[in-house]
TINU-102509 format. One line per 8 residues: number of its first residue (from 1); their letters; for each residue x, y, z of C-alpha. Coordinates in steps of 0.001 Angstrom, whole numbers, plus 500000, padded with zeros to 6 digits. Layout:
N
NUM = a = X,Y,Z  ... .
END
This chain:
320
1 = xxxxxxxx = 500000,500000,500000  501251,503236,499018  502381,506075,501482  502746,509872,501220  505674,511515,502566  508218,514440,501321  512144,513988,499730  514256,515758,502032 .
9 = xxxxxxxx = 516959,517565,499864  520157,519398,501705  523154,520647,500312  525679,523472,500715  525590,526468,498811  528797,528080,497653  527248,531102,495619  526647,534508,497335 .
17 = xxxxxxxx = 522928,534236,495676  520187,532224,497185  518263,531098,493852  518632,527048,493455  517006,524864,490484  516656,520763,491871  516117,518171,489390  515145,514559,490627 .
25 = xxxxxxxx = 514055,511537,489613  514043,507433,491097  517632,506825,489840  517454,505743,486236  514198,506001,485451  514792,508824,482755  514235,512522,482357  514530,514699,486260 .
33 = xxxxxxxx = 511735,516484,487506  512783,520224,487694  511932,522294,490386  513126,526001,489486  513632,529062,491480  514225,527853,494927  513490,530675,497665  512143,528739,500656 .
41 = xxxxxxxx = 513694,527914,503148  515628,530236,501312  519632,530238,501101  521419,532706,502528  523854,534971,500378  527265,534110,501314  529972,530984,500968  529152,527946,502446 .
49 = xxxxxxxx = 525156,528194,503644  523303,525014,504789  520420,524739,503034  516926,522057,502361  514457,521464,500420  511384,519595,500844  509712,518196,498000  506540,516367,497803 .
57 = xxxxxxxx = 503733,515381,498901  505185,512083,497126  504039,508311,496629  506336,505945,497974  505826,502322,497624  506100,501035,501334  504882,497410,500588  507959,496761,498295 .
65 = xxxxxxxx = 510414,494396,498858  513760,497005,497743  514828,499984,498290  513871,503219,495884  516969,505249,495351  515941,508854,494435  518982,511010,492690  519182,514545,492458 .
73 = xxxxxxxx = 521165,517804,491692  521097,521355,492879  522177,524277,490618  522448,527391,490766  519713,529829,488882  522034,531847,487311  523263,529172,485497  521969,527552,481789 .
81 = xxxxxxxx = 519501,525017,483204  520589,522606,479906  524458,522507,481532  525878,520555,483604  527467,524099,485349  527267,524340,489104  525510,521054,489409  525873,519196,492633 .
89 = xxxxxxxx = 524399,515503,492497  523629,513381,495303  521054,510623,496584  518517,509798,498694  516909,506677,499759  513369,505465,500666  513495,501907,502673  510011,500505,502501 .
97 = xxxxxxxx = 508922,499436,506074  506239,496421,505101  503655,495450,507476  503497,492281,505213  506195,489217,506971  506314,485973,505169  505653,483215,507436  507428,479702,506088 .
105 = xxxxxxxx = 504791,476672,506798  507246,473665,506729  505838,470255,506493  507308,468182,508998  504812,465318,510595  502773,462852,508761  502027,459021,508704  502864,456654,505862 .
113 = xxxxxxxx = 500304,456672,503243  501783,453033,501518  504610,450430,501843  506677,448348,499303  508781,445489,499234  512419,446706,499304  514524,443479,499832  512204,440276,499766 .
121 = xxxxxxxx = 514925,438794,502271  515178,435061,502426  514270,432085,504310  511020,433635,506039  507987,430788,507122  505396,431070,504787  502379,432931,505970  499693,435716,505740 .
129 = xxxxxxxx = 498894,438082,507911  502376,438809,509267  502451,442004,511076  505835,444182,511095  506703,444506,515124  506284,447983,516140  510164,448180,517201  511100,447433,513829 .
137 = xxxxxxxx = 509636,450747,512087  512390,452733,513381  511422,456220,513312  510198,459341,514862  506367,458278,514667  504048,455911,516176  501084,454496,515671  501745,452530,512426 .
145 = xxxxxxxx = 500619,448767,511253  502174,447036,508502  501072,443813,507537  502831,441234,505138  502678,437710,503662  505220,435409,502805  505119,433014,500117  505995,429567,499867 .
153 = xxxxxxxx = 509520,430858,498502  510253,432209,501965  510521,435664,500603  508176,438326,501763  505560,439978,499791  501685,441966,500189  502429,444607,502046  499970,446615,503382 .
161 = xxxxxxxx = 499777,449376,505928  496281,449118,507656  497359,451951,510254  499088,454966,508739  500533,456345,512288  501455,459660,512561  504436,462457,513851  507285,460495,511210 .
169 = xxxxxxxx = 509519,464224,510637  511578,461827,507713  510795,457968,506249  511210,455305,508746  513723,452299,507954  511590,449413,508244  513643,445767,508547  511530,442595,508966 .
177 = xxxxxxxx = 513552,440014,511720  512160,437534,513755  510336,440128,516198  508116,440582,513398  507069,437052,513539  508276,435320,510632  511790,433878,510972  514402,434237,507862 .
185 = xxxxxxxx = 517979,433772,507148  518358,437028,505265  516674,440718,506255  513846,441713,504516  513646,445589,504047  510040,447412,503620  510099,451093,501517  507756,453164,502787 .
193 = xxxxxxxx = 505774,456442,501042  504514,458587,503204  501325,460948,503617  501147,464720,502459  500606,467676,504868  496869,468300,503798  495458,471811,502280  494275,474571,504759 .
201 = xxxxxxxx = 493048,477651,503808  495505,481181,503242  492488,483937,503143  493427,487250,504289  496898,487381,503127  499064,490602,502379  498783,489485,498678  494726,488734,498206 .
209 = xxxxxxxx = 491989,489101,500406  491238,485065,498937  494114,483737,498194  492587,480328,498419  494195,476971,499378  497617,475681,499886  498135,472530,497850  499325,469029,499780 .
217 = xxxxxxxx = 502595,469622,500507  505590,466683,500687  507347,466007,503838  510079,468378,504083  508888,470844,501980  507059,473899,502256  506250,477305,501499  506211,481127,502340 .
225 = xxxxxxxx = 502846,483551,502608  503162,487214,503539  500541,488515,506917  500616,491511,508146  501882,491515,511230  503801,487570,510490  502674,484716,512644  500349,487133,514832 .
233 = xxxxxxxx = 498121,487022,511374  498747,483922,509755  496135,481134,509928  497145,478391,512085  497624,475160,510129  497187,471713,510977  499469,470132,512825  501303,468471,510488 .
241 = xxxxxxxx = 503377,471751,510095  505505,473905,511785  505421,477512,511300  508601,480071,511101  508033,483858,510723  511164,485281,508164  511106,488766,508356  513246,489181,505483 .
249 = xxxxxxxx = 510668,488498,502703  508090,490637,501884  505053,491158,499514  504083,492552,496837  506806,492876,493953  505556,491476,491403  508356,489046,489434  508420,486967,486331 .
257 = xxxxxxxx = 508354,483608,487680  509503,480421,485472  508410,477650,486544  510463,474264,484946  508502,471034,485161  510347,467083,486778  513296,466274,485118  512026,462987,485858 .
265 = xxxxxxxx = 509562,460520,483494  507604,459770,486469  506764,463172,488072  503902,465237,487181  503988,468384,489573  501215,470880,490345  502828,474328,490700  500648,477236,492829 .
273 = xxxxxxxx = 501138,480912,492919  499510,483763,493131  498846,486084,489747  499812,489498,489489  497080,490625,487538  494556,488801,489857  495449,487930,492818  494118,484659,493151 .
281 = xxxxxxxx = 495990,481384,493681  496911,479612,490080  497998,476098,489924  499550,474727,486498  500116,471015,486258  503716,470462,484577  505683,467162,483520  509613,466688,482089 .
289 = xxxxxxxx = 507770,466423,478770  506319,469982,479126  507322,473289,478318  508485,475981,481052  505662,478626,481821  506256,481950,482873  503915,484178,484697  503850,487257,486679 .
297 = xxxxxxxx = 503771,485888,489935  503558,487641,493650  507503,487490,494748  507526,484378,497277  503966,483099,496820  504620,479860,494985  504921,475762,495728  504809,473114,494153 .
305 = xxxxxxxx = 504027,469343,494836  507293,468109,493215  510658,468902,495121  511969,468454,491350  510054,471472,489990  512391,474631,489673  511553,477854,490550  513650,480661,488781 .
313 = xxxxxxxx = 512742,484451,489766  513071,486930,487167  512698,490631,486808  509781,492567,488533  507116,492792,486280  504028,495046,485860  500314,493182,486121  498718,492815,483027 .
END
């Protein structure tokens, strides 16, 4: 949101007249405004006067995530306002104060949402209904039940988790030995996948008054959404997440964002932001096969599904 406030121009005048033209501009942006004629606070005569010069009521930007660097130079009147005689340049520079802090929601606790056979092991007593011992998932959660068969082979095989358990912060190693109730000779190994942090709502964020819903999130992963005020105004999420306020992001710019599909065959990845032009949450589903898209994108509003997916920031960009 936009602010009002006044450039605050000082210099040193080394003529023994009290006229002064200013010329500014945000650095780079092309031709200076000229203000011409200077009288108040008026300089005066004599070798080396203090003098200011407030300009404005001005916009400044204070939801942006940079700094605006205004430049400037003072010259006398008597001098051709077309030369570069008697100019003095200098800077000045606005730092934005946002109200808008990103909060990072990090997913970090969920149960296992499937099992596979990793190493079939050997020499196991055939069976079904084998259920992996409880000590043998060794990992941060609890909760879980695995069940398995064994064929007439000895090796293991049908596994199935009937209870999905919860608080795992990373994927269990899961070893069937004789605890689990079927003897072998040789270790079998289990491979599990586990659940995704489920959807919760992000209304009432710095960058949309309904920004809509987060997308499931992988274990591990997460993302960042600006609230006034940080963690004081964020929603709180479910408990599969941990929340971290980072100050140092902000809202607002608006970027080109690129997003780059899996480089892998077997990953399709749905990508969220939210659009510049407006302001909603936008998902785009991507695979290796597809092609890049690039958007104008809230800076730091963006996730994706697919810890492959690459995120490249560009340029700030203007809403369509």
């Amino acid at each position: 949101m936009p602010i009002t406030g006044n450039l605050l121009i000082e210099w040193t005048s080394n003529y023994s007249i009290g006229c002064h033209r200013i010329g500014y501009r945000i650095q780079g942006s092309g031709s200076y405004t000229i203000v011409d004629n200077i009288a108040t606070p008026f300089c005066n005569p004599g070798i080396a006067e203090s003098c200011a010069y407030s300009i404005g009521p001005l916009s400044f930007e204070n939801e942006s995530c940079d700094d605006v660097v205004y430049e400037y130079y003072v010259q006398p009147c008597c001098e051709n306002p077309v030369s570069e005689d008697g100019r003095v340049y200098g800077t000045v520079t606005f730092t934005p104060t946002p109200s808008c802090i990103a909060v990072d929601f990090i997913c970090n606790n969920v149960g296992i949402a499937s099992a596979v056979v990793g190493v079939p092991g050997t020499g196991y007593t055939p069976g079904v209904g084998y259920t992996v011992a409880a000590a043998n998932i060794v990992g941060s959660g609890t909760g879980t039940t695995i069940t398995f068969d064994v064929n007439v082979g000895g090796f293991i095989e049908n596994v199935l988790v009937t209870v999905p358990g919860s608080g795992y912060t990373a994927v269990p190693t899961i070893i069937i030995t004789p605890a689990s109730g079927a003897a072998g000779n040789s270790d079998a190994t289990i491979i599990a996948t586990m659940n995704l942090c489920p959807d919760f709502p992000l209304t009432d964020t710095c960058d949309s008054p309904d920004a809509g819903n987060t997308i499931d999130t992988l274990l591990g992963s997460g993302f960042s959404v600006c609230y006034t005020g940080g963690l004081t105004g964020a929603p709180v999420p479910p408990t599969n997440y941990t929340t971290i306020e980072d100050p140092a992001l902000c809202c607002y710019d608006c970027v080109i964002l690129q997003i780059q599909p899996p480089v892998s065959a077997l990953l399709t990845a749905t990508s969220m932001y939210i659009d510049c032009t407006t302001n909603l949450v936008t998902t785009v589903a991507l695979t290796y096969v597809s092609g890049s898209v690039n958007t104008c994108a809230k800076r730091n509003s963006w996730t994706s599904d697919s810890v492959e997916t690459i995120f490249v920031q560009g340029p700030v960009c203007l809403p369509s």
